[in-house]
N, C-alpha and C positions, 0 to 999 in steps of 0.2 A: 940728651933729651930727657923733660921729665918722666916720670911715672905715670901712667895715666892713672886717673884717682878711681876707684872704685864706685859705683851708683851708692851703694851705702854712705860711702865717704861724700860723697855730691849733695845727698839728701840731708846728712848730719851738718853740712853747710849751711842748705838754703833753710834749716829750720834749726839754728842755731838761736840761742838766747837763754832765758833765764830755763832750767830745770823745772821751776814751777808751775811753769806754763805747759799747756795741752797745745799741740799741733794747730786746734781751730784759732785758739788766742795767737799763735803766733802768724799765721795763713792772715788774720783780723788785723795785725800789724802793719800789715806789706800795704803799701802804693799801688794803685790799680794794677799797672803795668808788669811790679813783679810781681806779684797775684798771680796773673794769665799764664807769665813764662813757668814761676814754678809749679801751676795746675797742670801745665804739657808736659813738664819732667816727670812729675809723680807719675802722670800716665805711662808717659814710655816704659815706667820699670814697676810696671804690676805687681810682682812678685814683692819684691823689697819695701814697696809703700803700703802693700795692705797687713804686712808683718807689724811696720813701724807704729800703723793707726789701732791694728787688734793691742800691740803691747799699750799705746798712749790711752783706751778706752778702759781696758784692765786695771791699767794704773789708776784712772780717773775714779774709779769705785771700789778699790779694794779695801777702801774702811768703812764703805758700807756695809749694812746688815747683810743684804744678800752677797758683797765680795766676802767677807771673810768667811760666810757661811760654806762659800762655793772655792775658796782657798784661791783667792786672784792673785797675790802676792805670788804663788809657787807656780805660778802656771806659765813656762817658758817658753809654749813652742804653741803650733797651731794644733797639731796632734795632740797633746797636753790639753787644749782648750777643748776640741770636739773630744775627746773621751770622757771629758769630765762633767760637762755640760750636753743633756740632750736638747734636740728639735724642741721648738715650742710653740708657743700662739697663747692668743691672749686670757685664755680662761687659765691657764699655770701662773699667771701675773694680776689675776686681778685683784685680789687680796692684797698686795704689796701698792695697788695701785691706790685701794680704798685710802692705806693709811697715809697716802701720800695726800692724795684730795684735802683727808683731815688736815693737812699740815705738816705730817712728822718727816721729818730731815735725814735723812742717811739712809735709805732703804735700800733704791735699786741703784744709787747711784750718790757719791759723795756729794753731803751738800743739802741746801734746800732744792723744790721744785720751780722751777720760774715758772713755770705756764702749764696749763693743758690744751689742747688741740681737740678737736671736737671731731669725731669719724662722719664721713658721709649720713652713715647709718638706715644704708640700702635694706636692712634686718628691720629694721621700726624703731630700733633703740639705740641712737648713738653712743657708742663710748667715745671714753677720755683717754687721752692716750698722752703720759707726761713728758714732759721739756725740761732738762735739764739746761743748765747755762752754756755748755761747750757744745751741748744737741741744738738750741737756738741760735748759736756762731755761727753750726753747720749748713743750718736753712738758710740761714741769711750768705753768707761764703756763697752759695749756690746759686740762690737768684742775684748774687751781682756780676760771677760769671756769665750766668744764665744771659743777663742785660747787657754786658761786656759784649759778649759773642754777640747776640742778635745786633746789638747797632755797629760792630764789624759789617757783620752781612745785608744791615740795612740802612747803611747812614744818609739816607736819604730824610728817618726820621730826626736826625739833630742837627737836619737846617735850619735856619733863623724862620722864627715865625709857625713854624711846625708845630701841632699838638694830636698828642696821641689820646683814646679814648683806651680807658684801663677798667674791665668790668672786673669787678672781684667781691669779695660779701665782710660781712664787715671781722675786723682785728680783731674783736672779740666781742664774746655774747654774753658774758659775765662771768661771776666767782664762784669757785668752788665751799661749801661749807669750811675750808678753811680759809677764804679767803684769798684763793689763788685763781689768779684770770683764766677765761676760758676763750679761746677764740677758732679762728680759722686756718687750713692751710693756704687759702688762694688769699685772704686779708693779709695774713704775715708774712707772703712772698709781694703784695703791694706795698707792705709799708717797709722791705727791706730793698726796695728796688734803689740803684745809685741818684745823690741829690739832683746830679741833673738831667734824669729820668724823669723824677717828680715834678719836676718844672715843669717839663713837658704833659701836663696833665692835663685833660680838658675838665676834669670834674673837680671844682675846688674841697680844697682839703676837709672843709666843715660838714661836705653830703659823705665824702667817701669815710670818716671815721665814724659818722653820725649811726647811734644805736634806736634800735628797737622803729626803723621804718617800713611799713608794709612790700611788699613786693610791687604792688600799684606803684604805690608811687615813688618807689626807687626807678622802676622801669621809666617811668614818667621822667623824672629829672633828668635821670641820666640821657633819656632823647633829646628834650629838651636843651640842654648843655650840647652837647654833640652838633645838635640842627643849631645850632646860630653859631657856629664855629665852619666858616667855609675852611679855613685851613688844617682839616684835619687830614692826618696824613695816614695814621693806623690805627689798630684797635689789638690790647692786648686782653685777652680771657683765658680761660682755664674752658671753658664749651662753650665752643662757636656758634650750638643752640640758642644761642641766650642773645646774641648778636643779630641772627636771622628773626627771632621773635621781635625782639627789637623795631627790626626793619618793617615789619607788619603791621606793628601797634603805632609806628610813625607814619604812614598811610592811614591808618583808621581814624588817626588824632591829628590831622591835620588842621586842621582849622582852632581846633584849640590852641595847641603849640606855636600857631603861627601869629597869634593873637598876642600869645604869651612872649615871642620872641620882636614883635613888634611894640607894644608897652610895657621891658622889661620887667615882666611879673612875671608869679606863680599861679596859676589857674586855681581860683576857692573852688572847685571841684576837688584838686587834689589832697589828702588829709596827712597832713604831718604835722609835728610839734610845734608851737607856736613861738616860741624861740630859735627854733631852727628854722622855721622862716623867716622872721625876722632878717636873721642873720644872711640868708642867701639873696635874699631880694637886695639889702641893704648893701651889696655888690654888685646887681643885676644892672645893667644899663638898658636902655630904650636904644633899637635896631629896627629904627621903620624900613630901612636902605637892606637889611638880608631880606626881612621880611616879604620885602616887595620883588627880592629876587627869587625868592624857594614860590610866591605865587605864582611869577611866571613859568618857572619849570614845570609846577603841578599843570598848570595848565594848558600848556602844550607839551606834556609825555603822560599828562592822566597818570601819573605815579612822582614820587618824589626816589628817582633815580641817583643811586650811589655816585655816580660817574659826574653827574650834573651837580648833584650838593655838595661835592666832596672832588674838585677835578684834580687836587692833587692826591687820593687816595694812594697809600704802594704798597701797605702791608699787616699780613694778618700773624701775628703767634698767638698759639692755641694749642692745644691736643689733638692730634692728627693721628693717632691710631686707634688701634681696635675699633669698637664701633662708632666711634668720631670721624673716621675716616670719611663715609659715608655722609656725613652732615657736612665734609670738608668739601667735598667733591659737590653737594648740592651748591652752599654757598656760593662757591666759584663761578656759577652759572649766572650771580645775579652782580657780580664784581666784574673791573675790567680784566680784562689776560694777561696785560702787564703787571698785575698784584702778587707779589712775592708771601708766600705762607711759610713761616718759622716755625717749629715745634718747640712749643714752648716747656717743656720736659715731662718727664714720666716721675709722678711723686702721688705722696699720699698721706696721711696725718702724720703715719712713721716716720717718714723723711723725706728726700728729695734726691733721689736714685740716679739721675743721668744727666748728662750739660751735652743737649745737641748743639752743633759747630757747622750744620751745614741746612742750605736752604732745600726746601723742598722735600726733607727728611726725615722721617718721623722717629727716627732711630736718634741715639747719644751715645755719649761714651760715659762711663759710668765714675759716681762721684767716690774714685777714691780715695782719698783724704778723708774723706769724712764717717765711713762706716767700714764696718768689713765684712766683706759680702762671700754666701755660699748660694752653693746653684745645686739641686737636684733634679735630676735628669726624667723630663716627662715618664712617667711608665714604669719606673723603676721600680722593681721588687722590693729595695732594699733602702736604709738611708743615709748611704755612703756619697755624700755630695762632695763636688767641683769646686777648686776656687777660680779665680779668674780666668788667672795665666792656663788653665788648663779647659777652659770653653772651646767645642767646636763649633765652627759657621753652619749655620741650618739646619740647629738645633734648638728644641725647646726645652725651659727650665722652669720651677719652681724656685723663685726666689727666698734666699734666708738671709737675714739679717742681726747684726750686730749691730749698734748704735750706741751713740754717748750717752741716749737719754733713759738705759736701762732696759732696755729691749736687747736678748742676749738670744743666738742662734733661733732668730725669731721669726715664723716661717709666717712668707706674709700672706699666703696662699693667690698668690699672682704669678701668671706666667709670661716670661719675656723668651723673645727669640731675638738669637744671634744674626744678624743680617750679616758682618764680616768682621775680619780677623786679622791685625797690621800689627803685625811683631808682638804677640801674643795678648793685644789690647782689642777687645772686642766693642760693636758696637752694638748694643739691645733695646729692643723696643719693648714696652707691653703689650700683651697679642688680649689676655683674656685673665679673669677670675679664675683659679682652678677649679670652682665649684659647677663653674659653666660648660655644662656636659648632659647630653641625653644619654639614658641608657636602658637600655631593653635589654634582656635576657644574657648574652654574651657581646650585646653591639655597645660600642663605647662615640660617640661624635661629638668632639669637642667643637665651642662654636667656632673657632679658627678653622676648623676640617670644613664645614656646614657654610660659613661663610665666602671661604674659596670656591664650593661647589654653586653657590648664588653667584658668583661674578664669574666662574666659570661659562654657565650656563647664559648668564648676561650678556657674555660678550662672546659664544655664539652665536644666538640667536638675535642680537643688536637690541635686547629688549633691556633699558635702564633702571636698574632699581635707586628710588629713594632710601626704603627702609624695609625692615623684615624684622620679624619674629616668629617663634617657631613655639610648637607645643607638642606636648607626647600624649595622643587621645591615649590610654591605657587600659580603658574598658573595650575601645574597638580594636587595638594595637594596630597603629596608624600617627605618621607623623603631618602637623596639621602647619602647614607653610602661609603665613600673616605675609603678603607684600603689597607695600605702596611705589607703585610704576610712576615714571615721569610720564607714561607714553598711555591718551585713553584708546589709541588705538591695541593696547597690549595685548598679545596671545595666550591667556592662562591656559587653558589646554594645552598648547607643545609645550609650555615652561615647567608644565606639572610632570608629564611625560619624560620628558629629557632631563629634567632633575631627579628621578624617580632613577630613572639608567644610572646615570652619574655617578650617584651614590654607590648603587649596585657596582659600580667599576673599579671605585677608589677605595670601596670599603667591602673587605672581605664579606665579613658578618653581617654586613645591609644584605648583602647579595642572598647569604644563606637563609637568613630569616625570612627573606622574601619570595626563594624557591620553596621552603619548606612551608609557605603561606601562616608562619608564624607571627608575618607583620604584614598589613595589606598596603595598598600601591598609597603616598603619600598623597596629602589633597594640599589645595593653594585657595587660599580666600585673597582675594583682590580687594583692598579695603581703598576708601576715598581721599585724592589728595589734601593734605593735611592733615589726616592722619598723626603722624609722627608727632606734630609740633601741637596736636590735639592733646596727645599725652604726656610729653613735658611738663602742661599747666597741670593737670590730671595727677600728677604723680608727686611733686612736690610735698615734701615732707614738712612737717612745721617749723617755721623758723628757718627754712632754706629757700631756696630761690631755685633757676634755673640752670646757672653759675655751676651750681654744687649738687645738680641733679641728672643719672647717669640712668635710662632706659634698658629694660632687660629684656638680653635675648632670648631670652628659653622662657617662657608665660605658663603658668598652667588656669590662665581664661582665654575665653572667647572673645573675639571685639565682639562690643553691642550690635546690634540687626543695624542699627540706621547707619554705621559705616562700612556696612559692607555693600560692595560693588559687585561683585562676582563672586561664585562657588566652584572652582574648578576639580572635581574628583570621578573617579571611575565609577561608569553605569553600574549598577546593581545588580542586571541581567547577566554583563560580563564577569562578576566578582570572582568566580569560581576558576575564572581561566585565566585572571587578570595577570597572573608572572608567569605561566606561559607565553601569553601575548610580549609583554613587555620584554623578558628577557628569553629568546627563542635558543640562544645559545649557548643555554644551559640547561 
């Protein structure tokens, strides 16, 4: 009988070729199929593939400025690597980043820079976060997995005839003073999707690369496009926000749309480039026959219902955790039951972190091949972090990263939790921001703690939240609870009360501060439905859209008086005896 071969000897197989090559170029080689199988190999043997990708990343920039600065060449082992290299974030790199912008070649990584990627830039001020060559293979390697898995899990969408609606922003927003393209992560995971993916596209190629369009009337086409296509089957976005707004703004605009969709044109209400319209119309056909069918639906359902426009609708991928969750769980309500929802994965300008494999899950398994990743352990003293093989299940972490594109023990201050653990391969979600935290004197409530205790208390007392936000009054030391309820029958009084406990049960220090009348009893402002989707538009940063626009949990404002509904907080007569009352049994 043979020898059985070793996982090293199995990996030096499937990623055999020329020496010259970087693990992504050679992963960019493979045929769909062996793609898949050698992404689940790498998986199973954790340990040996994030060894093999730390050395192939090393190697990729050791004759860079910052490798030989940093001695890449002599650094053998992973121990080796973390001693030599401390934690970092973006302000230790930005200087190297400047002179990369300009143009200059070999800094944080061998080579010129191919791209930069533009940060959300939830701070006011997006950065530029650079792309090497073999860092671009990686995002791209990822969303064809990413597109692999889901039309496993959903082949309903590459029937004949089938078209999916893909919202995303555009591949790029321009050059850098050197002349180096600037774009998107949710654009360059559209335009890296497999070719016959893109087939499947309801938004012709010329809107979705098309630069410098208002958010009006991107929203506008993109409905438009969408509403005269009965055959659509799914909708792929990065926030399902932006889907639900959608669905709103196509009620409001009906009659235009249906106009538009009836004498293939574009509405001269809407303002775009005149060559780009051109160009779209000069496609656009005349559909009196949908036309005349979405009139009937308005008209007897008085809405232009998902199910009716759309009867073969099956599927959503999106961002399904942290606070998307909640937008996930609203959507659903206006979708049939039989619509299957994908996580469309956990990324971020850095990179593209996880490849979920399973329906209904907002969890992945993590991209190994392509980076090499460390974890520090919520809470910890110290900054002695974890690697993979070594994560426990129901546990949270601080993610660090290593990347192709010169991003080295690079802490991306994001916390994922381990949901579980299959032969030392874990599965991780994003939960939360690590910035995302109130804190009063010795109380620390992450919004993951804070958010448990709202669906805790939810599914109590049967009372549904749409959305929440929270604020630390700090001149009254009081915390101030923003919620938009599905239900106008809602109880804010028991919900105030009973969260008010909650806290006090799960969390030491709520408890203490609130006997010692160090913090007084939390209030609940009940604000008006719509709300949420009030501030989506509200919040939008320039030159972004909804797509690429992420609501915060922790506020330090007030919503304005005309959306508030209700004031839920303790009498002013009781103040003094208010944790007495509340918590007797202590």
């Amino acid at each position: 009988m043979a020898e059985e071969r070793k996982p090293d000897e199995i990996l030096n197989a499937i990623l055999a070729g020329s020496e010259d090559k970087s693990i992504p170029e050679l992963l960019k080689e493979m045929p769909n199929e062996k793609l898949i199988k050698s992404f689940y190999y790498m998986e199973s043997i954790p340990e040996v593939t994030q060894m093999r990708v730390l050395q192939d990343i090393l190697k990729s920039a050791q004759n860079s400025e910052f490798g030989k600065k940093m001695g890449f060449a002599e650094l053998k082992s992973v121990d080796d690597f973390r001693n030599k290299l401390p934690i970092s974030d973006y302000s230790q790199v930005e200087a190297e980043i400047e002179k990369l912008k300009a143009g200059t070649g070999d800094i944080l990584f061998d080579g010129a820079t191919a791209s930069f990627i533009a940060t959300s830039g939830s701070t006011g001020i997006p950065k530029l976060i650079p792309e090497s060559k073999n860092g671009q293979l990686v995002k791209g390697l990822v969303s064809q997995i990413r597109a692999t898995l889901l039309l496993m899990l959903a082949p309903e969408v590459m029937a004949a005839g089938k078209k999916v609606l893909a919202i995303a922003n555009p591949s790029e927003y321009g050059r850098t003073a050197g002349g180096i393209a600037i774009g998107s992560a949710s654009g360059q995971a559209a335009k890296d999707m497999p070719t016959e993916m893109l087939k499947k596209m309801v938004l012709p190629p010329a809107m979705m690369m098309a630069k410098e369009v208002s958010n009006e009337a991107t929203d506008y086409l993109t409905i438009r496009y969408a509403l005269a296509e009965k055959n659509l089957v799914g909708v792929v976005c990065s926030n399902i926000a932006h889907f639900n707004i959608l669905l709103k703004k196509m009620n409001a605009q009906a009659a235009e749309l249906l106009a538009d969709i009836r004498t293939g044109q574009i509405s001269a209400s809407i303002t775009i480039d005149p060559s780009l319209r051109e160009k779209l119309v000069s496609e656009l056909v005349a559909d009196p026959e949908r036309a005349a069918e979405l009139e009937t639906i308005l008209e007897n359902k008085k809405t232009l219902d998902v199910a009716a426009i759309w009867p073969d609708f099956a599927v959503v991928s999106c961002w399904m955790s942290a606070s998307a969750a909640k937008i996930v769980a609203d959507i659903k309500k206006q979708l049939p039951q039989t619509v299957k929802f994908l996580e469309w994965g956990y990324g971020a300008s850095e990179g593209k972190f996880n490849i979920p494999d399973k329906a209904q899950d907002p969890a992945g398994l993590p991209a190994l091949f392509g980076y090499f990743f460390e974890f520090l352990p919520v809470g910890a003293t110290h900054n002695q972090t974890v690697l993979v093989h070594e994560l426990e299940k129901g546990c949270y972490y601080e993610l660090i990263i290593t990347s192709y594109s010169g991003l080295y023990r690079y802490n991306m201050k994001d916390i994922v939790y381990v949901t579980e653990i299959n032969n030392q391969l874990p599965r991780l979600v994003f939960v939360c921001k690590e910035s995302e935290k109130l804190q009063v004197q010795q109380l620390q409530l992450r919004v993951y703690e804070i958010d448990g205790a709202i669906q805790t208390i939810s599914d109590r007392l049967n009372h549904e939240i749409r959305f929440y936000q929270v604020l630390l009054d700090q001149e009254n030391n009081k915390l101030i609870f923003m919620l938009e309820p599905y239900s106008e029958r809602f109880d804010s009084d028991s919900f105030r009360v009973s969260l008010d406990q909650h806290l006090a049960e799960i969390n030491p220090s709520y408890q203490q501060l609130r006997v010692a009348q160090q913090l007084w009893p939390a209030e609940l402002i009940v604000v008006r439905d719509g709300y949420r989707d009030s501030l989506f538009t509200r919040s939008i940063m320039p030159g972004k859209n909804v797509n690429q626009t992420k609501l915060k949990t922790i506020v330090s404002e007030y919503p304005d008086s005309s959306s508030v509904v209700d004031w839920a907080k303790e009498g002013e007569k009781d103040k003094d005896n208010s944790q007495i009352d509340l918590f007797p049994q202590y």
